[in-house]
C-alpha beads as a LAMMPS data file, in Angstrom:
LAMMPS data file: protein, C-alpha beads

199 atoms
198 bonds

1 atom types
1 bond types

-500.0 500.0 xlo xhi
-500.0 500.0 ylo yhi
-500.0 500.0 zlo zhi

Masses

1 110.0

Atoms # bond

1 1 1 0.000 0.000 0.000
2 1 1 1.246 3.169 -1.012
3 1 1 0.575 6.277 1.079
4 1 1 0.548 10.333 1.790
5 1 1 1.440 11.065 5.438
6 1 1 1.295 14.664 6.657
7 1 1 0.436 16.302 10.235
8 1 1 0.539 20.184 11.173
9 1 1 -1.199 21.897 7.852
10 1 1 -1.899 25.091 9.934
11 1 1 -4.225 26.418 7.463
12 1 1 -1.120 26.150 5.040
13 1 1 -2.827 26.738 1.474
14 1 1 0.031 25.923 -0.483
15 1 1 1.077 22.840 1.143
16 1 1 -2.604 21.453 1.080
17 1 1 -2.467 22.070 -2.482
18 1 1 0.644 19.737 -3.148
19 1 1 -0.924 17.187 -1.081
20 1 1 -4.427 17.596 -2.966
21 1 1 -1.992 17.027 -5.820
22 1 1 0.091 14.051 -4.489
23 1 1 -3.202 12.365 -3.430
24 1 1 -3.959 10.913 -6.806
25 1 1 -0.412 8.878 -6.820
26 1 1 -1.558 6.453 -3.274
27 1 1 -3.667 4.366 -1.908
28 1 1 -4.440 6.126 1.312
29 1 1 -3.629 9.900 2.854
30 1 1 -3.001 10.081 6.848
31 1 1 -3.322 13.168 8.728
32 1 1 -1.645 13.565 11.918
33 1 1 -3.486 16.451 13.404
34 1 1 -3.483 19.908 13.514
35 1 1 -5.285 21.214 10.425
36 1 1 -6.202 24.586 11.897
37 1 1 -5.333 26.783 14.470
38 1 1 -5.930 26.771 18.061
39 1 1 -9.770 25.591 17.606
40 1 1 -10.054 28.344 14.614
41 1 1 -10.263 27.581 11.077
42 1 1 -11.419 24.023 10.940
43 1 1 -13.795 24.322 8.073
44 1 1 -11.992 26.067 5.800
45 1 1 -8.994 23.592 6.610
46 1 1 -10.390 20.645 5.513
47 1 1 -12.249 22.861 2.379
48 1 1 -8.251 23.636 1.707
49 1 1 -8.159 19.368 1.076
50 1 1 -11.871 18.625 -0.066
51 1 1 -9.616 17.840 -3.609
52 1 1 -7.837 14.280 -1.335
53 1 1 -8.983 11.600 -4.017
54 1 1 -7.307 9.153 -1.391
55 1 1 -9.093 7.072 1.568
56 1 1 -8.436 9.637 4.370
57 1 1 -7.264 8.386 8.126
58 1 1 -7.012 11.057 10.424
59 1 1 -6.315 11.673 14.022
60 1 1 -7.316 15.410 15.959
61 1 1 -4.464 17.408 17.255
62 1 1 -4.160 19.436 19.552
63 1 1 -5.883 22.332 17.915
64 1 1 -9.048 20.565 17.366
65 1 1 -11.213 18.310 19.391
66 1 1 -12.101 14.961 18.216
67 1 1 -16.346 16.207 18.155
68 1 1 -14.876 18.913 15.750
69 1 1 -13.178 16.967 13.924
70 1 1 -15.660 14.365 13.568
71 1 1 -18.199 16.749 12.259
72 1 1 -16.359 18.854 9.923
73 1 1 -14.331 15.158 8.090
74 1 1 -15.589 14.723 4.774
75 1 1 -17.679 11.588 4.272
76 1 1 -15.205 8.656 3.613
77 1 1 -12.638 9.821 6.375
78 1 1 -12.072 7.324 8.730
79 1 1 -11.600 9.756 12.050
80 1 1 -9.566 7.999 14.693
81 1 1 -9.175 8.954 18.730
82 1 1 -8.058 5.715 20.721
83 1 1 -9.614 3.270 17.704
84 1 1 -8.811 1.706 15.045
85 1 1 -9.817 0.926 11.475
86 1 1 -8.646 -2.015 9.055
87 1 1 -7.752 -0.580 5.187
88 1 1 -7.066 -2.867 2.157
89 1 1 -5.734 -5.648 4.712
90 1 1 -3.286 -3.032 6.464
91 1 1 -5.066 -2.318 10.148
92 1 1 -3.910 1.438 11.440
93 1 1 -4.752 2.657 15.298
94 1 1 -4.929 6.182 16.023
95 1 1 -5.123 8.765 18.977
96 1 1 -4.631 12.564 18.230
97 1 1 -4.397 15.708 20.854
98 1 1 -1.243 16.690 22.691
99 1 1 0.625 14.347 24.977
100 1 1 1.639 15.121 27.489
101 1 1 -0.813 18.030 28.816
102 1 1 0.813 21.209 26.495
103 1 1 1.475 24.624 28.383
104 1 1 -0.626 26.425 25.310
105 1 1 -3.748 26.740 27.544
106 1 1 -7.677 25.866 27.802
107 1 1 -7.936 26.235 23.882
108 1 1 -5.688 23.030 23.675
109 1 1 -7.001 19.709 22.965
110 1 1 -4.346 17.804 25.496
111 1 1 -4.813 14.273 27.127
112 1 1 -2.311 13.268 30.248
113 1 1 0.185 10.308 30.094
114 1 1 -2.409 8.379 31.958
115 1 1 -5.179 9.164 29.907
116 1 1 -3.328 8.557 26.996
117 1 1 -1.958 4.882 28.673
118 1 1 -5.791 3.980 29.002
119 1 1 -6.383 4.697 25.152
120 1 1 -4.169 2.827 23.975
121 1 1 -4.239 -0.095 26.357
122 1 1 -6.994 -1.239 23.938
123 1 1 -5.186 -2.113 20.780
124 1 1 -3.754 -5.193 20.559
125 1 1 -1.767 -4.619 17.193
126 1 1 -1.551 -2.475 14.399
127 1 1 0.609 -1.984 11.151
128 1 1 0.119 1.600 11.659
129 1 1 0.520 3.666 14.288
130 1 1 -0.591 7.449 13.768
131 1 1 -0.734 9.784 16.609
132 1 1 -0.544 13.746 16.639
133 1 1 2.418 14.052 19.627
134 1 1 5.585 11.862 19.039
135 1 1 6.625 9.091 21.348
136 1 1 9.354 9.990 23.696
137 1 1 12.924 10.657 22.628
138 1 1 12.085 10.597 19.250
139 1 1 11.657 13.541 17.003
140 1 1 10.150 15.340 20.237
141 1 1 12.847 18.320 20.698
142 1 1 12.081 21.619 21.370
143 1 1 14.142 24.340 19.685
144 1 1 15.150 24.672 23.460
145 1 1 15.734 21.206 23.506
146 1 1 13.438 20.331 25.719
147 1 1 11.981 17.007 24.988
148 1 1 8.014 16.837 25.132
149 1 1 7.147 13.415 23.499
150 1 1 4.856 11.221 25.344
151 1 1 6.272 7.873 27.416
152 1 1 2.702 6.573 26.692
153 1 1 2.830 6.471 23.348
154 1 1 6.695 5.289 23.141
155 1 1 5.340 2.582 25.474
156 1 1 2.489 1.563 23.031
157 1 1 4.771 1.668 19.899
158 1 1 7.648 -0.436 22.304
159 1 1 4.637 -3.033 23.072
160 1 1 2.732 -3.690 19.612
161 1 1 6.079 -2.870 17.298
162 1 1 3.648 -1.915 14.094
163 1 1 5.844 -1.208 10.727
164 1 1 5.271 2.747 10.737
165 1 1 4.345 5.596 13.131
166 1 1 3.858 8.896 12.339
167 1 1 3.396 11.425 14.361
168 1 1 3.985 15.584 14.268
169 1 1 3.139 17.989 17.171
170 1 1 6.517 19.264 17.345
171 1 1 7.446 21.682 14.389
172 1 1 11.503 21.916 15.204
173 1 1 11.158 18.185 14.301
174 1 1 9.384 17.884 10.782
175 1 1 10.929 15.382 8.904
176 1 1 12.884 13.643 11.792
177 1 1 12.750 9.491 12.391
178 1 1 14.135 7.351 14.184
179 1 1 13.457 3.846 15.900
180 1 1 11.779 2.036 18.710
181 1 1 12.516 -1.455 18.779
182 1 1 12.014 -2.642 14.502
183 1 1 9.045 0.184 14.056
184 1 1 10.197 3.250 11.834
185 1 1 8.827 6.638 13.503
186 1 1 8.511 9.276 11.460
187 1 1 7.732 13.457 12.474
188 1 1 6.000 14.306 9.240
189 1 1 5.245 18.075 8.622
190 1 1 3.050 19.798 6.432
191 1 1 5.155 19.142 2.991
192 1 1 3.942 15.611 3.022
193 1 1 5.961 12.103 3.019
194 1 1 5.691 8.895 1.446
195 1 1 5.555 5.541 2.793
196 1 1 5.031 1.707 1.324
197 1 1 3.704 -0.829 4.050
198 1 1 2.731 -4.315 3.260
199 1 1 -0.929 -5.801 4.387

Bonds

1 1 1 2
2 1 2 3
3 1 3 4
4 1 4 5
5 1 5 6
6 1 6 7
7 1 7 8
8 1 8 9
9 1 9 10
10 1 10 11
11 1 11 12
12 1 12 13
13 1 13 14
14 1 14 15
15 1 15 16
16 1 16 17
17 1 17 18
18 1 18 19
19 1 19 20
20 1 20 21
21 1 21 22
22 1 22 23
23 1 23 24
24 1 24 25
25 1 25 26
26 1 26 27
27 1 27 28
28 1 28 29
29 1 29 30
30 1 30 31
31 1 31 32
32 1 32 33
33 1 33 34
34 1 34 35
35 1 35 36
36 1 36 37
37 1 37 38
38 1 38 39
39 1 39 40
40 1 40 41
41 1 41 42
42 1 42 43
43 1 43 44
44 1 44 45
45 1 45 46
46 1 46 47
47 1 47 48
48 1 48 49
49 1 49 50
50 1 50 51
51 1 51 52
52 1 52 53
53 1 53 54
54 1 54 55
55 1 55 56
56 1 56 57
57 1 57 58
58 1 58 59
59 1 59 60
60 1 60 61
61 1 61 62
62 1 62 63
63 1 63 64
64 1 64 65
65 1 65 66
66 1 66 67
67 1 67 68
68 1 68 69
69 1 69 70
70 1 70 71
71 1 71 72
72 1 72 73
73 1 73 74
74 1 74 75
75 1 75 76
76 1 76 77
77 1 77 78
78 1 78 79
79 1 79 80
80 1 80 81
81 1 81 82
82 1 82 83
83 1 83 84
84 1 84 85
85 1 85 86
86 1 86 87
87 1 87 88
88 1 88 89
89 1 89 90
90 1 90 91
91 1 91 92
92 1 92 93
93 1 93 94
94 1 94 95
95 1 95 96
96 1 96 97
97 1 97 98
98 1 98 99
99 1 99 100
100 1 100 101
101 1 101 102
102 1 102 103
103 1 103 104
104 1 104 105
105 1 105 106
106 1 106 107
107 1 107 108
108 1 108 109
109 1 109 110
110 1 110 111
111 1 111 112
112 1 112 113
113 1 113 114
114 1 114 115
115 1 115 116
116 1 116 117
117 1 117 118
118 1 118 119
119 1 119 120
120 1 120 121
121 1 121 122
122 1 122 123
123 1 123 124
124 1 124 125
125 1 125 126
126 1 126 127
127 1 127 128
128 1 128 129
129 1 129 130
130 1 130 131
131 1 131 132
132 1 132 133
133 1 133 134
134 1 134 135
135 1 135 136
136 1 136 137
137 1 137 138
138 1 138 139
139 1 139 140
140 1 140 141
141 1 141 142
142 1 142 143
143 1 143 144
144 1 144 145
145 1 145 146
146 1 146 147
147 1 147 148
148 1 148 149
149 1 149 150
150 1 150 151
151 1 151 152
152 1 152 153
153 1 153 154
154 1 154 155
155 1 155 156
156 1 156 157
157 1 157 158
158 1 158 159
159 1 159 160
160 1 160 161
161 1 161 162
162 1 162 163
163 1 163 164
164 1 164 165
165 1 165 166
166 1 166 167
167 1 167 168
168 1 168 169
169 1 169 170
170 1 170 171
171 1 171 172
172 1 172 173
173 1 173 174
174 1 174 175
175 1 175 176
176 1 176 177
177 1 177 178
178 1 178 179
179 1 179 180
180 1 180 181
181 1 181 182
182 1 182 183
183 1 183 184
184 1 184 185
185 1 185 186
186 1 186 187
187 1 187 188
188 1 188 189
189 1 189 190
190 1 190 191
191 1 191 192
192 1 192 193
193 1 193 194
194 1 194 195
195 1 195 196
196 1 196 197
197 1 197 198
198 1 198 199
């Protein structure tokens, strides 16, 4: 399965234009959160990729709740917050929002560790793993250097090894990866990345 992975569009016409584009060359389009900007802008985000001619997974960041997300997705997008969904043979688990709690304020969609732990304590194994914050240690850096990735999810990825996680959250980070264990992770950005991954 071929696919488009991006997180962090921001509102970012341009970008959301070479991903409309992009679309039409895979199988399926994942969206790591963050298509707007704190809780403003949601609609016209997603009008920005009404064009996606891909099967759309997608997981809320921290700039917009899972309800808002829910009810703005196109029909076809497969919304995930702590759930899964199986794709062409290739099963992918999501959870969005910002882990752990962010310092942005009441406008943030955050969950803590522990919250976070008991979401994903339900998924017994996926190929995919797409989540808006980064595990811990891994593409999670400040430009302070402060690292803000969550041990939950790095614990979840550590446990159920799938092939590819993607995450975002952390801008100073876009287009880092590294490793947990045999599972690639991946900090994706707005510009967009490509990925193969066997059912």
């Amino acid at each position: 399965m071929k696919l488009l992975a991006f997180s962090d569009l921001h509102l970012n016409a341009a970008a959301a234009g070479r991903l409309v584009r992009e679309s039409r060359n895979v199988d399926l389009v994942l969206a790591a959160g963050d298509f707007c900007n704190a809780r403003r802008g949601l609609d016209k985000a997603l009008d920005l990729l009404a064009g996606l001619t891909a099967p759309v997974v997608a997981v809320p960041g921290n700039c917009e709740s899972e309800a808002e997300l829910r009810d703005a997705a196109p029909e076809g997008w497969h919304v995930l917050h702590g759930g899964g969904v199986m794709i062409d043979g290739v099963t992918l688990f999501g959870l969005g929002y910002g882990v752990p709690v962010t310092p942005f304020g009441n406008w943030s969609c955050d969950l803590t560790e522990a919250q976070a732990a008991e979401a994903l304590a339900g998924c017994a194994g996926a190929d995919i793993f797409v989540t808006h914050s980064p595990p811990k240690g891994i593409a999670d850096r400040t430009s302070t250097g402060l690292s803000v990735g969550s041990t939950a999810i790095r614990e979840a990825i550590q446990r159920l090894q799938p092939k590819l996680a993607v995450c975002g959250h952390v801008h100073d980070c876009w287009g880092e990866e590294g490793k947990i264990g045999a599972t690639r992770v991946v900090n994706l950005g707005p510009a967009g990345r490509f990925f193969e991954v066997a059912a």
